[in-house]
TORDREN-204592 format. One line per 5 residues: their letters; for each residue x negated, y negated, z negated of N, C-alpha, C. Coordinates in steps of 0.02 Angstrom, whole numbers, always signed. Example, Ala and Ser with C-alpha at 12.3 -4.5 7.8 and 13.67 -1.06 7.14 Angstrom:
! TORDREN-204592
AS> -660/+284/-390/-615/+225/-390/-660/+165/-390  -642/+112/-354/-684/+53/-357/-645/-2/-394 .
***
This chain:
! TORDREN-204592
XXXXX> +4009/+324/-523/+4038/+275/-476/+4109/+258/-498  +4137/+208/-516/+4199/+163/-516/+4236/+194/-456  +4306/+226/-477/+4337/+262/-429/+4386/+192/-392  +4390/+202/-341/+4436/+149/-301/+4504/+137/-315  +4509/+111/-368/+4567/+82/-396/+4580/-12/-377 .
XXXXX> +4669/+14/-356/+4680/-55/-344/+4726/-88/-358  +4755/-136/-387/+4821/-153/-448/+4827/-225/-410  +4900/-223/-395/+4945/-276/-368/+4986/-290/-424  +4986/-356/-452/+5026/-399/-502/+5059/-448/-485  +5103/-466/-504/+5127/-543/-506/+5132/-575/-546 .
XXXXX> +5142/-619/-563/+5162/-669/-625/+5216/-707/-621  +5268/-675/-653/+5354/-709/-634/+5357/-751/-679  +5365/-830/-639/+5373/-884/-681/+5421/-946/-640  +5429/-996/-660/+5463/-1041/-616/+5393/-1057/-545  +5449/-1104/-521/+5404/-1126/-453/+5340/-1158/-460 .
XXXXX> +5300/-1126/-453/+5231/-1178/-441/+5222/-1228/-524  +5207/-1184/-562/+5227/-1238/-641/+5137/-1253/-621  +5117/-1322/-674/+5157/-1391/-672/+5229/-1405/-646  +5212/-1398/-583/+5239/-1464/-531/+5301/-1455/-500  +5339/-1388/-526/+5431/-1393/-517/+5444/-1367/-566 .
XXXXX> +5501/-1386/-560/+5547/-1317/-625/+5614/-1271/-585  +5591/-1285/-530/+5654/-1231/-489/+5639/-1158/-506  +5666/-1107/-460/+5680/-1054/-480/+5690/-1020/-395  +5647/-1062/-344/+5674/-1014/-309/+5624/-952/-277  +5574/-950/-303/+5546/-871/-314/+5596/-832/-351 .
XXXXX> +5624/-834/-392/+5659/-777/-411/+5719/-765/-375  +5751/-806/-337/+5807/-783/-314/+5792/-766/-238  +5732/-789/-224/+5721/-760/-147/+5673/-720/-125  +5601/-753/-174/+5543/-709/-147/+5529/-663/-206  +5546/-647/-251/+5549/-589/-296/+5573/-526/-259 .
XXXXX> +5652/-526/-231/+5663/-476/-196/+5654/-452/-144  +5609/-495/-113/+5589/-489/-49/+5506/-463/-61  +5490/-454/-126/+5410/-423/-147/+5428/-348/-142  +5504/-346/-192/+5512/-286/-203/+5525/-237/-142  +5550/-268/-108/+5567/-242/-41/+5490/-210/+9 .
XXXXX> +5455/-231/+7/+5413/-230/+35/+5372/-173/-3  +5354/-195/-71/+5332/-130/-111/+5378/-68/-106  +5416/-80/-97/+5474/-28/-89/+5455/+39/-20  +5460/-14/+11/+5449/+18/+97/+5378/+41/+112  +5349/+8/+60/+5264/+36/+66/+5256/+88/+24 .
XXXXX> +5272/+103/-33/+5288/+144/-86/+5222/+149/-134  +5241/+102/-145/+5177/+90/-189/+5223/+45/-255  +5161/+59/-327/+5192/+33/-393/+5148/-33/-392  +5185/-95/-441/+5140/-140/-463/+5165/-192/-539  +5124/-217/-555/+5149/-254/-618/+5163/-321/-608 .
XXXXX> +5238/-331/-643/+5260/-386/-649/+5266/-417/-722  +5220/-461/-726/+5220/-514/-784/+5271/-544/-780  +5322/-568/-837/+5382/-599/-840/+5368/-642/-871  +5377/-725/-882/+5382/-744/-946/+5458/-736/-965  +5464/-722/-1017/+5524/-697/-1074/+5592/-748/-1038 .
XXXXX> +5584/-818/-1007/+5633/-876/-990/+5655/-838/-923  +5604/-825/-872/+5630/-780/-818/+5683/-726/-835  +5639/-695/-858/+5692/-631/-887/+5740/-631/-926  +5762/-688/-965/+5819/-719/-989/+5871/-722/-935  +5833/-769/-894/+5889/-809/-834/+5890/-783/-789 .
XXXXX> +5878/-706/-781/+5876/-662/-712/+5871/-577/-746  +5914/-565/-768/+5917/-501/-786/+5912/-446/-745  +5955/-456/-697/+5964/-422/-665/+5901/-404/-634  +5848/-445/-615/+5806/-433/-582/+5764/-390/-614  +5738/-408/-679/+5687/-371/-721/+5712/-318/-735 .
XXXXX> +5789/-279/-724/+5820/-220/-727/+5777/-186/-640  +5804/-209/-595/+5779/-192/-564/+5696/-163/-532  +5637/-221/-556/+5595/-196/-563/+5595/-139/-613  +5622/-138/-671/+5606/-60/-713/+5623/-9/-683  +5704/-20/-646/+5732/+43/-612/+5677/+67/-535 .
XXXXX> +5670/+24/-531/+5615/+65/-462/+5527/+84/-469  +5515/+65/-561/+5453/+97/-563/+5383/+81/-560  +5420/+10/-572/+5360/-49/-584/+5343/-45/-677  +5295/-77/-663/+5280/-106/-745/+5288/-183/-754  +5323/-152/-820/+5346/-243/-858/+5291/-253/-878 .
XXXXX> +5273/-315/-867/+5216/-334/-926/+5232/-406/-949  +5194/-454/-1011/+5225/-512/-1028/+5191/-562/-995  +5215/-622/-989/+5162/-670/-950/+5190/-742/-988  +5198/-727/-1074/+5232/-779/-1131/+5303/-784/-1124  +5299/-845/-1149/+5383/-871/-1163/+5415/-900/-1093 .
XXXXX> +5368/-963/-1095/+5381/-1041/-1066/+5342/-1037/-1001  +5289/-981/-999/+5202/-1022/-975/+5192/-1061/-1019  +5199/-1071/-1077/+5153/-1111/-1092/+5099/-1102/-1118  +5040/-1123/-1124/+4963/-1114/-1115/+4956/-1109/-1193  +4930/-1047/-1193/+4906/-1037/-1261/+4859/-1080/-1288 .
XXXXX> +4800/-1078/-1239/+4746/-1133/-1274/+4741/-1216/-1284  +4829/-1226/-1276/+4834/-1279/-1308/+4882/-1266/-1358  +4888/-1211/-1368/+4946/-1218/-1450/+4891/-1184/-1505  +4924/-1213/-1575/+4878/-1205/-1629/+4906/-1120/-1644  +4880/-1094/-1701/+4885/-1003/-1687/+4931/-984/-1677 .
XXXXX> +4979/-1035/-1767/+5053/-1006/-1770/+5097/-1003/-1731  +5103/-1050/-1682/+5150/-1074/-1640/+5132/-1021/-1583  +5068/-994/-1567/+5065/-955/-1529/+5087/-885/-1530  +5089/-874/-1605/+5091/-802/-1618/+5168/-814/-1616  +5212/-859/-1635/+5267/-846/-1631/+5284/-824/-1556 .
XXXXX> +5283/-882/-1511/+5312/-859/-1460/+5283/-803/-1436  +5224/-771/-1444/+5197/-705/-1400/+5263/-671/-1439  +5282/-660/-1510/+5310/-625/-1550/+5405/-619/-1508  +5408/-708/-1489/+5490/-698/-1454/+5469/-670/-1393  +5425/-691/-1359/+5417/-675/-1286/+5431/-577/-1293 .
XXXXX> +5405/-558/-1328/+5396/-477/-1328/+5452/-449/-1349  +5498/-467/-1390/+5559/-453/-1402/+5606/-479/-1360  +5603/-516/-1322/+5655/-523/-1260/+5626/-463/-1210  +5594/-458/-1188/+5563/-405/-1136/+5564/-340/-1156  +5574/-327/-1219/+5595/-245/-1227/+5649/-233/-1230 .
XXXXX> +5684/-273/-1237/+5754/-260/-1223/+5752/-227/-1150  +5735/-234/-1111/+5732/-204/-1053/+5662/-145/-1032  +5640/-126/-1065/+5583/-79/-1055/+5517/-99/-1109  +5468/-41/-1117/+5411/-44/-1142/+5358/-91/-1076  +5330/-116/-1144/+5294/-195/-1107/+5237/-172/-1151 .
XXXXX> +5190/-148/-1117/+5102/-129/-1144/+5037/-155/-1107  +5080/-224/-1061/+5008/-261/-1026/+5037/-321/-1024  +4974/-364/-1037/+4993/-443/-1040/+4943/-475/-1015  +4971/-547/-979/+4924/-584/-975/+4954/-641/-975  +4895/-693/-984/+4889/-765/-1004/+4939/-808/-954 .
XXXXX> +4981/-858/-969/+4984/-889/-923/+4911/-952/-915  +4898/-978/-837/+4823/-1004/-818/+4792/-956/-834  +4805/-887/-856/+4742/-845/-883/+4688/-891/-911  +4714/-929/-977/+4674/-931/-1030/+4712/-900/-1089  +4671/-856/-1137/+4700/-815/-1190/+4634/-836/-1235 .
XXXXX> +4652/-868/-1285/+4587/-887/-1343/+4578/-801/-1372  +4526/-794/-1394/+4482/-730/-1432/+4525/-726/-1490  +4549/-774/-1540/+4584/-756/-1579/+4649/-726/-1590  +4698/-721/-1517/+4754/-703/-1520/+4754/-628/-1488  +4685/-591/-1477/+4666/-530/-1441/+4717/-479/-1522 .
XXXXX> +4699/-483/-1575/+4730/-439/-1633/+4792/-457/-1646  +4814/-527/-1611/+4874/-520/-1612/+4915/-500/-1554  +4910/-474/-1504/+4948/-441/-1468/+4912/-342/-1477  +4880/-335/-1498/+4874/-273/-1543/+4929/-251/-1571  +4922/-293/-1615/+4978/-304/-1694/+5053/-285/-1643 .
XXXXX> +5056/-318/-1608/+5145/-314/-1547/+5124/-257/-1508  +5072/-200/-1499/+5091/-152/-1464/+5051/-166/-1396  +5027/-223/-1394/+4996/-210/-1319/+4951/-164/-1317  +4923/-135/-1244/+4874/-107/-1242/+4812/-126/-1185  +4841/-165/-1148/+4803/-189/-1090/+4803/-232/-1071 .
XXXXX> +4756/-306/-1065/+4768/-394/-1059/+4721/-388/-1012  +4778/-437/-936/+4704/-439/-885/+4713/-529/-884  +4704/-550/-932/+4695/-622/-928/+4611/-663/-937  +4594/-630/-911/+4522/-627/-884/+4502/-635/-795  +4461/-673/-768/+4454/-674/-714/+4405/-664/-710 .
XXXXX> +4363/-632/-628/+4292/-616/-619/+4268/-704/-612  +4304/-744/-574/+4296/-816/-556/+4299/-867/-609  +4295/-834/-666/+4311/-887/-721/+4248/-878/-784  +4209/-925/-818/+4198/-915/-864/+4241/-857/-928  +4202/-801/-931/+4133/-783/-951/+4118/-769/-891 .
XXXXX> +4155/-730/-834/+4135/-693/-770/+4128/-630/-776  +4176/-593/-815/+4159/-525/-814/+4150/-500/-756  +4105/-461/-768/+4094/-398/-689/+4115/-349/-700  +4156/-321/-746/+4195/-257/-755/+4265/-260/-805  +4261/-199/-808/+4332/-200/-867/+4298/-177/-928 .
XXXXX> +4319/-203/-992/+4308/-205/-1069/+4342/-192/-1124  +4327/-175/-1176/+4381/-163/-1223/+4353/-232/-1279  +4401/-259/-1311/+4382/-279/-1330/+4440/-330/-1390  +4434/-308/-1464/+4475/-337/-1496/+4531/-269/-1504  +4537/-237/-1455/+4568/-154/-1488/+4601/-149/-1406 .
XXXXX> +4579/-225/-1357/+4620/-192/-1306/+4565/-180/-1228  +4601/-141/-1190/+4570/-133/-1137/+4559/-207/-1096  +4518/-233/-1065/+4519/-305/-1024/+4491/-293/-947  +4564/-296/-912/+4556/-292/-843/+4557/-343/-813  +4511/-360/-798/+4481/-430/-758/+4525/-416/-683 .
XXXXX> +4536/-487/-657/+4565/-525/-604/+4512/-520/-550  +4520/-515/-513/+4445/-519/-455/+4457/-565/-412  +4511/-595/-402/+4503/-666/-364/+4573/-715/-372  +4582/-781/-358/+4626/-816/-362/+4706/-795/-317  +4737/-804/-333/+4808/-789/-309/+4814/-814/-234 .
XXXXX> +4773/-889/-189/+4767/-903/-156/+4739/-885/-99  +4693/-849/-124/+4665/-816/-77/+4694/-764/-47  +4749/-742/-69/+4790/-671/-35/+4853/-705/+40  +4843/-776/+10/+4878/-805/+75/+4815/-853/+141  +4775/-822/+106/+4697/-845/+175/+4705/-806/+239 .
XXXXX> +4676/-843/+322/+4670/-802/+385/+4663/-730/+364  +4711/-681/+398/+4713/-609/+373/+4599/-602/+407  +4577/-628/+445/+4519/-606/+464/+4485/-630/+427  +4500/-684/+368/+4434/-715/+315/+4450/-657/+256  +4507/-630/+234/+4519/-610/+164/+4484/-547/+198 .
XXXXX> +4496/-511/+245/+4456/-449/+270/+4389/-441/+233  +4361/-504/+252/+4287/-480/+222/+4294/-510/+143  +4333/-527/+109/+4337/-561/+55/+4361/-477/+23  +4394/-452/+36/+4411/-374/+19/+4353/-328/-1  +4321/-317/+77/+4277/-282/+87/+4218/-278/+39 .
XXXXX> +4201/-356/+11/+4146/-363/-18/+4167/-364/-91  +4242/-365/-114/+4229/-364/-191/+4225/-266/-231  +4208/-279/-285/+4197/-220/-321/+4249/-185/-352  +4275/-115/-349/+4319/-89/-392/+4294/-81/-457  +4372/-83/-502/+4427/-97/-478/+4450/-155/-454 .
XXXXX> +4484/-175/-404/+4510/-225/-380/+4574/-232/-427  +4594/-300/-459/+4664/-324/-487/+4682/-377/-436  +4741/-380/-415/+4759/-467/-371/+4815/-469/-403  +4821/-553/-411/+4885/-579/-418/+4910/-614/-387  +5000/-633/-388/+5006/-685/-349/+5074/-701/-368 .
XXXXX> +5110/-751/-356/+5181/-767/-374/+5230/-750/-323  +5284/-759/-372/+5353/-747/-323/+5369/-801/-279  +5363/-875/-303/+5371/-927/-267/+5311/-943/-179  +5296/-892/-212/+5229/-887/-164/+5243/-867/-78  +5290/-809/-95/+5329/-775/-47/+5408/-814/-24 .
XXXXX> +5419/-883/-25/+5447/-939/-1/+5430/-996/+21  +5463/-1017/+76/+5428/-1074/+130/+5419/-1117/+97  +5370/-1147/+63/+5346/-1202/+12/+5333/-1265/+51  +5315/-1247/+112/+5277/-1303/+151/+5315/-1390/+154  +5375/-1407/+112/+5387/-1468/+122/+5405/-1476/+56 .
XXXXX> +5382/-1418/-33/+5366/-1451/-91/+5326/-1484/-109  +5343/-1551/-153/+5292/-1592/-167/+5215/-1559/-230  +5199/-1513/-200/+5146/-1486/-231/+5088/-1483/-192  +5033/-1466/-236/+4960/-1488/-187/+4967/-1444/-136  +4902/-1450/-60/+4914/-1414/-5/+4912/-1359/-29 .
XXXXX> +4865/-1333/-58/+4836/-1238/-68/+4884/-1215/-96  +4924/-1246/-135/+5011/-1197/-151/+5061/-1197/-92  +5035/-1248/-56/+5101/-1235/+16/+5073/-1177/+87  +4996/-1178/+77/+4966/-1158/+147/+4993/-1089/+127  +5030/-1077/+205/+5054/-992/+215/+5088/-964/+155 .
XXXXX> +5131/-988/+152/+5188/-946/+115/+5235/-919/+150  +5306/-902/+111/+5346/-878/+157/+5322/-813/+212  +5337/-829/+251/+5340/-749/+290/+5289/-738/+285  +5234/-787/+311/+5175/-772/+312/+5139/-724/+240  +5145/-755/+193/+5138/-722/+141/+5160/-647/+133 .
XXXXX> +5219/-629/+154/+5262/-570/+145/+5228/-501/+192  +5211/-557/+248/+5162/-493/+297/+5093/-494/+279  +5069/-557/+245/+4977/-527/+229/+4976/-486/+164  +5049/-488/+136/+5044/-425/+59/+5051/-356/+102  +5090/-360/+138/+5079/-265/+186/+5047/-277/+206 .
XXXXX> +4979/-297/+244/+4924/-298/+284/+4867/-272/+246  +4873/-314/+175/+4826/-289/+96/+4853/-244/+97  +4922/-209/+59/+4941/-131/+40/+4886/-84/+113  +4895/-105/+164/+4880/-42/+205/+4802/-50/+217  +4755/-106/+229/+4708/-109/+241/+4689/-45/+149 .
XXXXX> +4724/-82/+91/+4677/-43/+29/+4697/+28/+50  +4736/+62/+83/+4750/+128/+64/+4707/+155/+141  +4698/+114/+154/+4633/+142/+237/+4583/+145/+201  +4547/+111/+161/+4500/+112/+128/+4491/+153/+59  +4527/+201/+56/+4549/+237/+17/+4569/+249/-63 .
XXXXX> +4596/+157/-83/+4601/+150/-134/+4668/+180/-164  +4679/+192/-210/+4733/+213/-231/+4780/+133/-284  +4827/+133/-238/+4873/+57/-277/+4923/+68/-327  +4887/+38/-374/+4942/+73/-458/+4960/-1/-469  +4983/+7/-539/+5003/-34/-604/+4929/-42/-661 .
XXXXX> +4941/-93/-694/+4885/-125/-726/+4882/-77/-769  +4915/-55/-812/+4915/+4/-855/+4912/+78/-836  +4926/+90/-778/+4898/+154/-757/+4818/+140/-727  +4775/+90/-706/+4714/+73/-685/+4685/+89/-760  +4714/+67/-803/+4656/+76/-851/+4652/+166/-868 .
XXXXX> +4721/+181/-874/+4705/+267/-900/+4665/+301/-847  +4689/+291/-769/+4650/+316/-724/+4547/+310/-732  +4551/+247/-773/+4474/+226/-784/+4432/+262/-859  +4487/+297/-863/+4478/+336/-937/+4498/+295/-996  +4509/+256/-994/+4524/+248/-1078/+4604/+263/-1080 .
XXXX> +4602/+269/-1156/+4651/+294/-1189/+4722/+242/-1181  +4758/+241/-1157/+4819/+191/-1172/+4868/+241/-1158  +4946/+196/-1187/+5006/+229/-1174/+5028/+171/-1127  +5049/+191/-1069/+5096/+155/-1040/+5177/+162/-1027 .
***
């Protein structure tokens, strides 16, 4: 039996990309994640792209100092499966050397979580050990976690949106998915969005609302007796071999 493992991520990037280029997830609802993980006491992974963590040091100091995991989430965002190899391998190559400057970075994922098959040996080659840029909701549809290309592949189990749904619809949306559970969600996510010019499903329930259905998840998973890690401790806990 699949032990009840459950991994809270984010993906630190600008606001809502496409469709802004602000920044005010990081200056408001970033620390207001941490806060909350804080008071719940629980670990989780934060994907940076390398531009965040440029233009907010301080912050990605902070997630290391309290015991989170760095992980990469590119340069720019920008979408791998529209750049040709080289251009990709470069920036995975800057993206990873800005981010160690501040800690070991051994989980990555895609921005859109698309990652082409060919760039799996190249984040090998840089030391990764664990890519959850895979979704259960996405073509192929994995139903588990995989190794594959030299790395562990921890699949996503549902859209980022759904963690801001009626706390009584995500209930059974919980209940019914399979461990391990991965969720993600953004920093901009956890700010009152409701009068950015972005589509509705990025504005519905953000802000506070958001901030109290992430403790409602922390406590409903630990009633249910999951245990809430980091993407890289889910996989050692699942037996395979990694360093985190």
């Amino acid at each position: 039996m699949t032990p009840r493992i459950a991994v809270l991520s984010f993906d630190v990037e600008q606001d809502c990309p496409p469709y802004l280029a602000s920044t005010r997830g990081m200056g408001e609802g970033l620390p207001r994640i941490l806060d909350v993980l804080s008071e719940e006491g629980v670990k989780a992974t934060f994907f940076f792209t390398a531009e965040m963590a440029r233009k907010f040091p301080g912050l990605v100091r902070r997630v290391v100092d309290e015991g989170h995991e760095l992980g990469s989430h590119g340069y720019m965002h920008e979408r791998l499966d529209k750049l040709g190899f080289s251009e990709a391998r470069r920036l995975l190559e800057k993206a990873t050397k800005e981010l160690r400057r501040y800690g070991d970075t051994r989980s990555f994922r895609a921005p859109n979580l698309q990652l082409p098959d060919e760039l799996l040996p190249v984040l090998v080659e840089l030391g990764y050990a664990v890519d959850s840029s895979l979704a259960r909701y996405k073509p192929p549809f994995p139903r588990g976690v995989r190794v594959a290309g030299g790395l562990v592949r921890l699949p996503v189990s549902v859209t980022s949106s759904v963690l801001r749904l009626p706390w009584r619809l995500q209930r059974l949306i919980h209940s019914a998915l399979a461990p391990p559970l991965v969720y993600f969600s953004h920093p901009w996510e956890y700010v009152d969005m409701r009068s950015a010019p972005i589509r509705l499903d990025c504005r519905f329930n953000t802000g506070d609302t958001a901030l109290n259905l992430l403790r409602r998840l922390i406590r409903f998973l630990r009633g249910k007796g999951y245990a809430v890690t980091t993407v890289c401790e889910a996989a050692r806990r699942l037996g395979y071999s990694v360093e985190c």
